[in-house]
C-alpha positions as CSV (number, residue, x, y, z in Angstrom):
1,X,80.0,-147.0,161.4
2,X,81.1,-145.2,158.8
3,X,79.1,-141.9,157.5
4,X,79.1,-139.6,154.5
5,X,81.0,-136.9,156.9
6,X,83.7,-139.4,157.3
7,X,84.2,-140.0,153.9
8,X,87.5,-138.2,152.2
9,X,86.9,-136.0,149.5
10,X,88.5,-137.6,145.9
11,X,89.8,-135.1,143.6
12,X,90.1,-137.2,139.8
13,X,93.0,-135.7,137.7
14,X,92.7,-136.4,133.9
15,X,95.2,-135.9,131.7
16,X,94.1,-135.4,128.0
17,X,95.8,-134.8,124.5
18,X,93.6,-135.8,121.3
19,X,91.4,-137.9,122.9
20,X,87.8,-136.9,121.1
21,X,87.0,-141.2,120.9
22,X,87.6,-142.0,124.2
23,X,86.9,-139.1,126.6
24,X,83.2,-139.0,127.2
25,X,83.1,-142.3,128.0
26,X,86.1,-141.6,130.6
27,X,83.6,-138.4,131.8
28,X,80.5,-140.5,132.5
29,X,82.1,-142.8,134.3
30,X,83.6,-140.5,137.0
31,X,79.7,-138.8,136.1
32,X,78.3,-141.7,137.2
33,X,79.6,-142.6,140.8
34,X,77.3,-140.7,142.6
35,X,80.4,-140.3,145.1
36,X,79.2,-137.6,147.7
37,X,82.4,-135.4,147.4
38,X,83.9,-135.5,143.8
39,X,85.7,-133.3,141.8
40,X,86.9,-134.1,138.5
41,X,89.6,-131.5,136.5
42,X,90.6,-132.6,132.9
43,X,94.2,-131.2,131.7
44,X,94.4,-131.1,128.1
45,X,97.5,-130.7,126.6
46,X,96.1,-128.4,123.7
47,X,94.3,-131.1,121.4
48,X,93.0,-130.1,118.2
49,X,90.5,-132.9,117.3
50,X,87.6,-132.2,119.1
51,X,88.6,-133.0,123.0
52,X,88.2,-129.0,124.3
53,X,84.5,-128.9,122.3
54,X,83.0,-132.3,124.7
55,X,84.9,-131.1,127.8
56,X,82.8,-127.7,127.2
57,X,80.0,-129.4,127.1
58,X,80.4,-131.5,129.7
59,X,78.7,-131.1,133.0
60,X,80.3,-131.4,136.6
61,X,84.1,-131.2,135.5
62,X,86.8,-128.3,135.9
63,X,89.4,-128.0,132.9
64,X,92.4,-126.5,131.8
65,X,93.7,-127.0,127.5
66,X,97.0,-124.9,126.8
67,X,100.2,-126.9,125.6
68,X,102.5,-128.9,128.9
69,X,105.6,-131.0,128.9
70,X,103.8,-134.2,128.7
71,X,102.1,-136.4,131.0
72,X,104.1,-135.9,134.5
73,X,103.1,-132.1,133.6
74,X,99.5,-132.7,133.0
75,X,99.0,-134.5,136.4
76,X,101.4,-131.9,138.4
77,X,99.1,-129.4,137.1
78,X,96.0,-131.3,137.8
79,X,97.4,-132.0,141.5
80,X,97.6,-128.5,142.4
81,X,94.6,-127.6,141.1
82,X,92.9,-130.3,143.3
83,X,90.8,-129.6,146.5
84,X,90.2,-133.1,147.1
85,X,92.2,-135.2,150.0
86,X,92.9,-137.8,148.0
87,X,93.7,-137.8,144.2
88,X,92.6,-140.3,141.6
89,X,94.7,-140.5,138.1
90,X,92.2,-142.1,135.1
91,X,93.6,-141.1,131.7
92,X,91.4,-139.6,129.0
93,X,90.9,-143.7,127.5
94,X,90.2,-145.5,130.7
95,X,87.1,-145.7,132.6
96,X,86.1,-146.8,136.7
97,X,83.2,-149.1,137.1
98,X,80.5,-148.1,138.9
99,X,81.0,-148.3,143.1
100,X,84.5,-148.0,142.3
101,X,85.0,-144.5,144.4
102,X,82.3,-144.7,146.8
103,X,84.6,-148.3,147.9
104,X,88.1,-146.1,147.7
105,X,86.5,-143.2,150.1
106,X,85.0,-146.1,152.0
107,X,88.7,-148.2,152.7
108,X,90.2,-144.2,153.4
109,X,87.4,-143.7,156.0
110,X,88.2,-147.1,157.7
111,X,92.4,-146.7,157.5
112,X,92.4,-143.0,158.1
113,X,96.4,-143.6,158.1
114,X,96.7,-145.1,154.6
115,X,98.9,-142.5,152.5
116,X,97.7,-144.9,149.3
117,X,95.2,-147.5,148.1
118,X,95.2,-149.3,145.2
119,X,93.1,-152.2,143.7
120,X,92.4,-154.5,140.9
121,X,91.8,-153.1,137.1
122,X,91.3,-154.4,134.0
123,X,92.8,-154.0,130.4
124,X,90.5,-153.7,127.5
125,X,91.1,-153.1,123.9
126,X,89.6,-150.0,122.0
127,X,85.9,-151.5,122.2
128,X,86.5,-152.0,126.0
129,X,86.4,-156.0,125.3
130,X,88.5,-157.1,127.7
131,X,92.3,-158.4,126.9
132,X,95.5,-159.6,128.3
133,X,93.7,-161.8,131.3
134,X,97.3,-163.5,131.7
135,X,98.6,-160.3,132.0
136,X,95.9,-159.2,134.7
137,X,96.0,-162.8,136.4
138,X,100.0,-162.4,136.8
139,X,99.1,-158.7,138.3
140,X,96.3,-159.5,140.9
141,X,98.2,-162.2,142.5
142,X,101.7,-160.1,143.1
143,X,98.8,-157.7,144.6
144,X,97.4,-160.1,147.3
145,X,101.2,-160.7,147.6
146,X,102.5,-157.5,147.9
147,X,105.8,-156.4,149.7
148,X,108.1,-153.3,148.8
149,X,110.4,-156.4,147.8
150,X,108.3,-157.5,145.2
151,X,106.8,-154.4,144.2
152,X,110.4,-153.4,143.0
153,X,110.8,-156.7,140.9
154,X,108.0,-154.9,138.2
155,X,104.9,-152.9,138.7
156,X,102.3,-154.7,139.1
157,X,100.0,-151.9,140.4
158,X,98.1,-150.1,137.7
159,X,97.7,-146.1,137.5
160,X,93.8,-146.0,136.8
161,X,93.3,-148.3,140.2
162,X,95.8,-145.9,142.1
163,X,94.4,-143.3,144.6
164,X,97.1,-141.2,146.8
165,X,96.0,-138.8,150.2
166,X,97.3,-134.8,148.5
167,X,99.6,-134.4,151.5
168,X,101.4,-137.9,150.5
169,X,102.9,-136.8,147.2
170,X,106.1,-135.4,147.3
171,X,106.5,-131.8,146.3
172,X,107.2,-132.3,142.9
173,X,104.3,-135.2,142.3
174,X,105.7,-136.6,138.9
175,X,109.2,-136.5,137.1
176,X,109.0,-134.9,134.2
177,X,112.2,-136.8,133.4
178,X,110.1,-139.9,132.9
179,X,107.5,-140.2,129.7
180,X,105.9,-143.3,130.5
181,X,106.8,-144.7,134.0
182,X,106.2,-142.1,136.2
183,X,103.6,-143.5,137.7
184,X,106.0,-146.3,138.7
185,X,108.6,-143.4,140.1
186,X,106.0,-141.9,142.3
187,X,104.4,-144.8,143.8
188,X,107.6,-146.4,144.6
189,X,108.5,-143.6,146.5
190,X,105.3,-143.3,148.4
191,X,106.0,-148.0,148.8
192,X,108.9,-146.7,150.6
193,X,107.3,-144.7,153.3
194,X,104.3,-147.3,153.6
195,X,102.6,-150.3,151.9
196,X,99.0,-149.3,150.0
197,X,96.1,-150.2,151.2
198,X,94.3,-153.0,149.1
199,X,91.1,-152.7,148.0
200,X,89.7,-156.0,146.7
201,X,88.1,-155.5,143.9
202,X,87.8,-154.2,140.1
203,X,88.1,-150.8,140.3
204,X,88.9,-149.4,136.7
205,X,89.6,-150.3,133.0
206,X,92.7,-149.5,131.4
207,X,92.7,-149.2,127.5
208,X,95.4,-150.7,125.0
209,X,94.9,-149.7,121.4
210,X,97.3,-148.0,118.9
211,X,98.3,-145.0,119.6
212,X,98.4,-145.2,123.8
213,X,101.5,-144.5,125.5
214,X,101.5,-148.3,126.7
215,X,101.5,-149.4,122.7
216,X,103.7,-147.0,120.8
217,X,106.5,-146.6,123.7
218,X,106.3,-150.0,125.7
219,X,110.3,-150.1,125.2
220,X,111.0,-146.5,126.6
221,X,108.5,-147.7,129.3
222,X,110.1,-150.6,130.9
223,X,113.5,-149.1,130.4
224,X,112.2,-146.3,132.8
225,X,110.8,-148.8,135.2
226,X,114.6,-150.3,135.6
227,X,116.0,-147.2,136.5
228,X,113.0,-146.4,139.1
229,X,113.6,-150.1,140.1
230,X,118.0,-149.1,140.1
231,X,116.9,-145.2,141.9
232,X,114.5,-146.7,145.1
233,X,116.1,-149.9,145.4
234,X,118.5,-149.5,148.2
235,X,118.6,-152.9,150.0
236,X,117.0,-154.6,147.6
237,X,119.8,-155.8,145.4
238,X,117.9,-159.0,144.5
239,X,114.7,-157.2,143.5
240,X,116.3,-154.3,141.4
241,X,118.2,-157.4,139.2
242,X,115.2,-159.0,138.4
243,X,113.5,-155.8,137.3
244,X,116.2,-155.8,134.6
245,X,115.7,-159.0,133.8
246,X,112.2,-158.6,133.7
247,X,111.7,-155.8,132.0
248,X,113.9,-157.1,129.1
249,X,111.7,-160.2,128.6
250,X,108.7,-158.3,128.9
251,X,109.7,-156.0,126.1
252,X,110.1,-159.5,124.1
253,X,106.7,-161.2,125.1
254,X,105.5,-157.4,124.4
255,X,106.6,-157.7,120.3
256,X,105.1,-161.1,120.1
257,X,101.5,-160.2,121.1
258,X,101.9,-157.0,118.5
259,X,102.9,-159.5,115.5
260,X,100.1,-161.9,117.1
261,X,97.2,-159.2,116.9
């Protein structure tokens, strides 16, 4: 039977930049899990819009605003200011739904040797209407399906859904090479030591509107997740081809649903 004792403690990482509209929202939902052992430490890049005034105000967090080198940056700072076992990444739009971390701590307690978990999220637009159920259709079933092999065909698993055990990541936890698809690099590197552990159900909400990383950069994105497809690949020849292939039609599809909104 599992307790409160056995529970990990989870350490949320935010990383922030200009992100006044969206951020309480992000803050009351990690407010509002009542998990037993939560910490939650904002990074802001330096915004200037309003960000560092509502994470002053805001109650139960730990924060940091100077200027970094971009995202990888904000969450290697964030890491090592963590004190939690295991560290959740939920960016300064995106939101968890309620349960969702009291369920993570709960599948740690029970696998006590997972080094990852992951689950299912949802992408919403900026009014948190949800969007791109194709898109999250195609994702959940390569996640009840998951193998290394298929993992390195695209990534499927999403970043706000994504928890990892500290002592997991490797010593330098993100690439500050990559802009948009680290989270792609790290976790394929952590697939390669172990297989995540699944936890079935909605965890978070990932936001697409203009101005995210995932709408203004989607091209530098998926060219960074065929070279971490091409870097971790080793025996997967098959896999790492399809990536490419992949990744160039989803750039395509990608401009059609812009001109279609």
């Amino acid at each position: 039977m599992l307790t409160e004792d056995s529970l990990p403690s989870i350490t949320v990482v935010t990383p922030a930049l200009d992100a006044a509209e969206t951020i309480a929202q992000t803050l009351a939902s990690v407010r509002a899990q009542a998990y037993p052992k939560l910490e939650h430490v904002v990074v802001d890049g330096g915004s200037t819009d309003g960000t560092v005034d509502i994470l002053a105000a805001a109650e139960g967090i730990r924060y940091v605003s100077e200027p970094d080198r971009g995202l990888s940056d904000a969450m290697n700072k964030g890491i090592a200011m963590a004190s939690g076992d295991v560290i959740g990444w939920l960016n300064a739009d995106d939101y968890y739904f309620p349960g969702a971390l009291q369920a993570v701590g709960e599948a740690f307690a029970a696998a006590p040797q997972a080094r990852w978990a992951t689950g299912r999220c949802r992408i919403v637009d900026e009014r948190g209407a949800e969007i791109r159920t194709a898109v999250t259709a195609y994702k959940n079933f390569f996640l009840r399906h998951y193998s290394l092999g298929l993992y390195l065909t695209q990534n499927f698993i999403s970043a706000p859904a994504t928890f990892v055990r500290k002592e997991a990541y490797p010593e330098q936890p993100y690439d500050l090479r990559y802009k948009v698809s680290m989270d792609y690099d790290t976790q394929l590197k952590l697939a390669r030591a172990s297989d995540p552990l699944f936890v079935d159900r909605e965890l978070s909400a990932f936001r697409m509107m203009e101005g995210t990383l995932s709408m203004s950069q989607f091209e530098t994105q998926f060219a960074e997740h065929a070279e971490n497809a091409r870097v971790h690949g080793d025996g997967h020849r098959v896999a790492v081809a399809i990536n490419q292939l992949t990744s160039k039609a989803i750039v395509v599809i990608y401009r059609l649903l812009r001109r279609l909104r």
